[in-house]
C-alpha positions in Angstrom: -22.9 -45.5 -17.7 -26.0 -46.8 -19.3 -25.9 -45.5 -23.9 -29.2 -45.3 -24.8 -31.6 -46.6 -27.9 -34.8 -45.3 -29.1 -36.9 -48.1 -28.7 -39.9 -46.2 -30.4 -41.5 -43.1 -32.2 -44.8 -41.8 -33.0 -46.3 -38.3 -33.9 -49.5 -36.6 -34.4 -51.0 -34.2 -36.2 -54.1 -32.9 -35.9 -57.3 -33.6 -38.8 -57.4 -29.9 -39.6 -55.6 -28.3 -41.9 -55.1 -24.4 -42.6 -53.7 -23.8 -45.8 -52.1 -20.7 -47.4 -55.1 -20.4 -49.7 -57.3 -20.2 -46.3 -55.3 -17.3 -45.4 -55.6 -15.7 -47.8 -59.6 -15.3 -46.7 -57.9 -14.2 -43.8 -55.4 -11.8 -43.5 -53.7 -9.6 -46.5 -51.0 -12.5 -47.3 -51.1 -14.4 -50.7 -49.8 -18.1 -51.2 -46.7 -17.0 -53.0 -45.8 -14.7 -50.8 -45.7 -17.7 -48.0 -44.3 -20.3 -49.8 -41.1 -17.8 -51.3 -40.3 -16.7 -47.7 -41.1 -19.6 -45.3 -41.5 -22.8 -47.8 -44.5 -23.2 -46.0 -47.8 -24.8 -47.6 -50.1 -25.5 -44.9 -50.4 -26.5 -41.2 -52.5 -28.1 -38.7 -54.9 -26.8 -36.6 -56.4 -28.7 -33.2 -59.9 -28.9 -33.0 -61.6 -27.0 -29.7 -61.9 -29.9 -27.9 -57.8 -30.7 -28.5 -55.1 -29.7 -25.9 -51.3 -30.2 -26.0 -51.8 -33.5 -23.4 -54.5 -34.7 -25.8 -52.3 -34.5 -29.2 -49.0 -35.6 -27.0 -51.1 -38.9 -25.8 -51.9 -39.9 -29.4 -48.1 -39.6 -30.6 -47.2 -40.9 -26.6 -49.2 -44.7 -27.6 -48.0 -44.2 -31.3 -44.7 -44.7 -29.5 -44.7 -47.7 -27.0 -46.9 -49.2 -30.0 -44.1 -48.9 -31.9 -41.5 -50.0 -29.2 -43.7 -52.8 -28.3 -43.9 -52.0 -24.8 -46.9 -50.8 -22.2 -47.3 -47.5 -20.4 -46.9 -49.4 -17.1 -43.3 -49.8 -18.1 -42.2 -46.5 -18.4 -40.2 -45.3 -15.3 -40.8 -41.4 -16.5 -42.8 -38.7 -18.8 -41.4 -35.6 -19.3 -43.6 -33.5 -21.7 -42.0 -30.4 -24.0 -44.4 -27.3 -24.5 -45.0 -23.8 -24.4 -49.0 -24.6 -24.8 -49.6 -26.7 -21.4 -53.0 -27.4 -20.7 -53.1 -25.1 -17.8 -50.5 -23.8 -15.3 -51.0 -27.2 -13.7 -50.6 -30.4 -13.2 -47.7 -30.6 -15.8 -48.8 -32.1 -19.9 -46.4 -34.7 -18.8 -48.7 -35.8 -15.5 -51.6 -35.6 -17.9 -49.7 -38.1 -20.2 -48.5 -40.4 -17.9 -51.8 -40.7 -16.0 -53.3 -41.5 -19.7 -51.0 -44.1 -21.1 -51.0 -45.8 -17.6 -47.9 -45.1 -16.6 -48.5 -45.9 -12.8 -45.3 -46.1 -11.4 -43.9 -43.5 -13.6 -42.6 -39.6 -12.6 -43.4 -37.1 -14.6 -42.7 -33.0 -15.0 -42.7 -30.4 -18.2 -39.6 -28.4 -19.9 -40.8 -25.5 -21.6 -37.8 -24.0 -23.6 -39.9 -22.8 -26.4 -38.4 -24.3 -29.5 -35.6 -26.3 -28.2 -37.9 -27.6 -25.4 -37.5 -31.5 -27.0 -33.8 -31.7 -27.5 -33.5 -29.8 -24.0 -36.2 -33.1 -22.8 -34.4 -35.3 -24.6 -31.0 -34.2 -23.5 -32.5 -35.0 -19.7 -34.4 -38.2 -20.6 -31.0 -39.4 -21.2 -29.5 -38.4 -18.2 -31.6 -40.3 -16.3 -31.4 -43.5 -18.5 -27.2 -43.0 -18.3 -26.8 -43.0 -14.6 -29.5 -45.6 -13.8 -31.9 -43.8 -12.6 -34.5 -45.2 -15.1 -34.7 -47.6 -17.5 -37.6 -46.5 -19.9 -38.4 -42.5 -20.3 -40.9 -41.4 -22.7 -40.6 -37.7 -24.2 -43.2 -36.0 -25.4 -43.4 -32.7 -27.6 -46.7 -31.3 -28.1 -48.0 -28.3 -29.2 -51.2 -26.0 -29.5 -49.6 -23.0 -30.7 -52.8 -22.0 -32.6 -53.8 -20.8 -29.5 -51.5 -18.2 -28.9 -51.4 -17.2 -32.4 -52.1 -13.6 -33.3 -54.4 -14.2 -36.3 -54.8 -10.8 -37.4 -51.4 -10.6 -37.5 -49.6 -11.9 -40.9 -45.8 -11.7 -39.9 -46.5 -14.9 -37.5 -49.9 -16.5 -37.7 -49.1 -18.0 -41.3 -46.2 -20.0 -39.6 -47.1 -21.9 -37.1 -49.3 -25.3 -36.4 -50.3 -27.7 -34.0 -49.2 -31.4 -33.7 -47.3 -33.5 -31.7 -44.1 -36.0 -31.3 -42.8 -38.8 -28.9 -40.0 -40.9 -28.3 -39.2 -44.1 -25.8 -35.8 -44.0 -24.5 -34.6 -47.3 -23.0 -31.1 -48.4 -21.6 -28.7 -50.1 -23.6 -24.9 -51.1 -24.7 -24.8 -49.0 -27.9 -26.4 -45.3 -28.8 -26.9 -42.3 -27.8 -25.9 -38.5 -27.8 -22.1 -38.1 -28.6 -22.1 -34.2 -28.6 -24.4 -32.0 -26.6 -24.5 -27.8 -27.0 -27.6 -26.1 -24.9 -27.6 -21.7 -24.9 -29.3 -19.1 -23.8 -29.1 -15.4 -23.7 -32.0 -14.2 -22.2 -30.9 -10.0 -22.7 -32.6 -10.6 -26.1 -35.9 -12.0 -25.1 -37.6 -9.4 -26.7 -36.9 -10.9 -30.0 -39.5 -13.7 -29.7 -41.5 -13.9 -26.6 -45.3 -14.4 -25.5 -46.5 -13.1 -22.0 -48.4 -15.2 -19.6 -50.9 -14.9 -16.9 -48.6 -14.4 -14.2 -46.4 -11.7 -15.2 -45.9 -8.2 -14.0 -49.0 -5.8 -13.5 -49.2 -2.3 -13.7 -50.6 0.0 -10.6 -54.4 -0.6 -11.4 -53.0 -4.8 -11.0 -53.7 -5.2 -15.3 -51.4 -7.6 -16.9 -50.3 -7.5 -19.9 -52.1 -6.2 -23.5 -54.4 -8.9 -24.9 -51.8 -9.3 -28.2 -48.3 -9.5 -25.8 -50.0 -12.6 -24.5 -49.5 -13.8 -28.3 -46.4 -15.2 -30.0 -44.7 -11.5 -31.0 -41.8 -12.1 -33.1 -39.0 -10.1 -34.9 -38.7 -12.2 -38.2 -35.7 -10.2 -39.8 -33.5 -10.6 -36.7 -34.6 -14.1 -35.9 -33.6 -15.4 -39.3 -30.4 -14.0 -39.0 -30.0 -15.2 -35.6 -31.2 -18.8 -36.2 -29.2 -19.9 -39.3 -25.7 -18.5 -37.1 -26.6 -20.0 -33.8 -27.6 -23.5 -35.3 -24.5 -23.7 -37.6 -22.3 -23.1 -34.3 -23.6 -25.5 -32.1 -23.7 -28.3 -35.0 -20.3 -27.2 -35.1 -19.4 -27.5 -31.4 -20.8 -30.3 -30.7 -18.9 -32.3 -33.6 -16.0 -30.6 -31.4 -17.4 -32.4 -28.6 -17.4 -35.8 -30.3 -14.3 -35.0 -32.4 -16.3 -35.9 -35.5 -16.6 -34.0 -39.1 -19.4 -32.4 -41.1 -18.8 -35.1 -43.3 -19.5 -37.7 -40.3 -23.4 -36.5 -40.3 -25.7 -38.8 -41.8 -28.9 -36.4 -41.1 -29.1 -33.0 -40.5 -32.4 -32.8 -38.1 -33.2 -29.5 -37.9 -35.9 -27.8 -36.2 -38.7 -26.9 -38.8 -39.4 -23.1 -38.7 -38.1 -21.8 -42.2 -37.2 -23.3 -44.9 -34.7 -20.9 -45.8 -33.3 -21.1 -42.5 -33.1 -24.8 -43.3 -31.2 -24.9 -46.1 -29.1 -21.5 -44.7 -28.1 -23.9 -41.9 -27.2 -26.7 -43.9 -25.3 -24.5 -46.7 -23.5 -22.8 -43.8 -22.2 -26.4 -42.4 -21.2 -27.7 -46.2 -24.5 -30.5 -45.3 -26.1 -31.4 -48.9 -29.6 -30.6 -48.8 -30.3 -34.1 -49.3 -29.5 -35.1 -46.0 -31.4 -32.5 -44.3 -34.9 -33.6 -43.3 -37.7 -31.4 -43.8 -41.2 -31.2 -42.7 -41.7 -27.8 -42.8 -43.9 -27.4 -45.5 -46.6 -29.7 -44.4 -46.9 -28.8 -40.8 -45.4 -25.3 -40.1 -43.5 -24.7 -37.2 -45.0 -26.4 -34.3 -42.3 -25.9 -31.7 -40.7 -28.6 -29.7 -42.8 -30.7 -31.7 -41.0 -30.0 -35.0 -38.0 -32.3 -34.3 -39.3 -35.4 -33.2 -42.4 -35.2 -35.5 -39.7 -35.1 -38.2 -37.8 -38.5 -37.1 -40.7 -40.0 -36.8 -41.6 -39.2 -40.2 -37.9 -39.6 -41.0 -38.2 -43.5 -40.0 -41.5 -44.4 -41.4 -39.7 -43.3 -44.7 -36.7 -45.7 -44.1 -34.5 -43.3 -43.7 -33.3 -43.7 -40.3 -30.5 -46.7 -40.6 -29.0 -48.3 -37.1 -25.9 -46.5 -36.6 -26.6 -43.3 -38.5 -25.0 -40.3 -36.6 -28.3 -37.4 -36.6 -27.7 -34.2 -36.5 -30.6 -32.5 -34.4 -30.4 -28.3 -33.8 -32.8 -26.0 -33.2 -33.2 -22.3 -31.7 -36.4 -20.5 -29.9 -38.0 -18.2 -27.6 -35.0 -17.5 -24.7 -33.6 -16.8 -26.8 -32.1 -20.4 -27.1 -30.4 -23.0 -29.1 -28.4 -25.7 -29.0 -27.0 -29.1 -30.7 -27.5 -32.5 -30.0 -25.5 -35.5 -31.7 -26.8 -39.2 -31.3 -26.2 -42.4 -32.7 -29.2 -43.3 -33.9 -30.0 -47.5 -32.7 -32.8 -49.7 -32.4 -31.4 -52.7 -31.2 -29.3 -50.7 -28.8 -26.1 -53.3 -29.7 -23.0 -52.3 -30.6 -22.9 -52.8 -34.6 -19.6 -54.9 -35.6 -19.8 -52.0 -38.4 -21.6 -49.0 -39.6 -23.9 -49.6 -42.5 -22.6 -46.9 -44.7 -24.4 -48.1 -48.1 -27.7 -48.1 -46.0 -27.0 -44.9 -44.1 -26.1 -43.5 -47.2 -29.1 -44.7 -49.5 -31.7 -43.3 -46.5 -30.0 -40.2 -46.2 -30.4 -39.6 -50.2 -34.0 -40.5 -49.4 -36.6 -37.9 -49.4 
């Protein structure tokens, strides 16, 4: 079985920015109260004329700039979102038609917030038993767009952006530990209708502000800090590692408190958890790899590090995902700890 390297990263974000002062102008919210709750500063916002494929296709050639390589030598696309274009083709399609990915497949995962490290998990099922050598993953978001503005429990958390990674074949890398859950009884809890859900007798869908992101924040806090902390935790079960084995805690970005209530929970200093959070809001299955491609532009992504990732959405879901980070994809005759130490004191 084929491990796997990332061979590349790139993200995206937007030119716009919303900050907590603009909301201000906007909705009965102050810039305190954001920041003390959410950690939160500002976010981006896509400009009309931006979609999910658009912001995915600058982060997608970030990428194989950064891996060196061309679209036409990417096998497969698979885009992350819960803002797609339309119903279809797929953001992925869209993406692998614009980097020139010609031989490439390509099809979408929505799984709200952990739609990435669900992509990611299959990207490298693909790469492991052959079936491709190269897969690009893409998470992109518009989320602006289904955004309730009016209301002020959710629209001061979220933004747009986007992140991708190039997955190529090698001897060393990979994902050690893998958790994905669901329990989709509680969907209630964070959920936005769509265009082809249930009608009533005169064949109207649903109200105007169900087809926005509607959110119980209270419950979802609690929720998110237990169900993260458990998977970490079961998937260093899976890999029979420690807490103490993690070099970088990647979580998803929605809260800072949930953040740093994930990584107190696991006994993780906060020094080794990356955070994004207050620069770009939560922007979905964006948030992670926007964050290690941050993460590596800031050195702090050393060959060999063990990452972290967790996240938890819209399902609801969550789930885990170890890897050992590598470039070169060869197996290290040992692990850099001053190095993977140094970067993960890094900020």
């Amino acid at each position: 079985m084929n491990r796997v390297r990332i061979a590349g990263l790139g993200h995206y974000l937007p030119e716009k920015t919303l900050t907590n002062l603009d909301l201000e102008r906007m909705v009965d919210t102050s810039d305190q109260w954001i920041r003390a709750r959410t950690g939160i500063q500002e976010r981006h916002i896509a400009a009309p004329h931006e979609t999910s494929s658009s912001l995915g296709l600058h982060a997608a050639r970030m990428a194989l700039a950064d891996a060196r390589i061309d679209g036409a030598d990417i096998d497969l696309v698979i885009g992350a979102t819960t803002t797609p274009d339309g119903m279809f083709p797929s953001v992925g399609s869209l993406i692998q038609d614009g980097i020139g990915a010609k031989r490439a497949g390509a099809f979408d995962v929505n799984a709200a917030c952990v739609g990435f490290m669900s992509a990611l998990a299959t990207a490298m099922q693909f790469i492991a038993t052959g079936a491709c050598a190269r897969v690009l993953v893409v998470g992109t978001e518009v989320l602006s767009r289904i955004v309730n503005w009016e209301d002020r429990g959710t629209c001061v958390l979220f933004g747009d952006g986007a992140g991708a990674v190039v997955l190529e074949a090698a001897q060393f890398g990979g994902p050690l530990g893998l958790v994905l859950r669901s329990d989709g009884s509680k969907k209630l809890a964070l959920f936005a209708e769509g265009p082809c859900g249930p009608r009533d007798a005169n064949g109207e869908g649903p109200a105007h502000h169900l087809c926005m992101i509607n959110m119980e924040g209270p419950a979802i806090f609690k929720f998110a800090v237990q169900a993260m902390t458990q998977a970490v935790r079961d998937a260093l079960t899976q890999a029979s590692l420690r807490v103490e084995d993690i070099d970088l805690l990647v979580p998803h970005q929605a809260n800072l408190r949930i953040i740093q209530g994930t990584a107190k929970h696991l006994g993780v200093p906060e020094s080794k958890a990356i955070v994004t959070v207050h620069k770009y809001g939560n922007t979905s299955s964006a948030s992670i790899p926007v964050a290690l491609s941050e993460a590596q532009k800031e050195g702090r992504l050393a060959e060999g590090a063990r990452l972290a990732l967790c996240s938890f959405g819209g399902g609801l879901a969550w789930g885990s995902m170890l890897l050992e980070y590598s470039r070169t994809g060869v197996v290290p005759t040992q692990r850099n700890e001053a190095l993977v130490e140094a970067n993960a004191a890094g900020s």
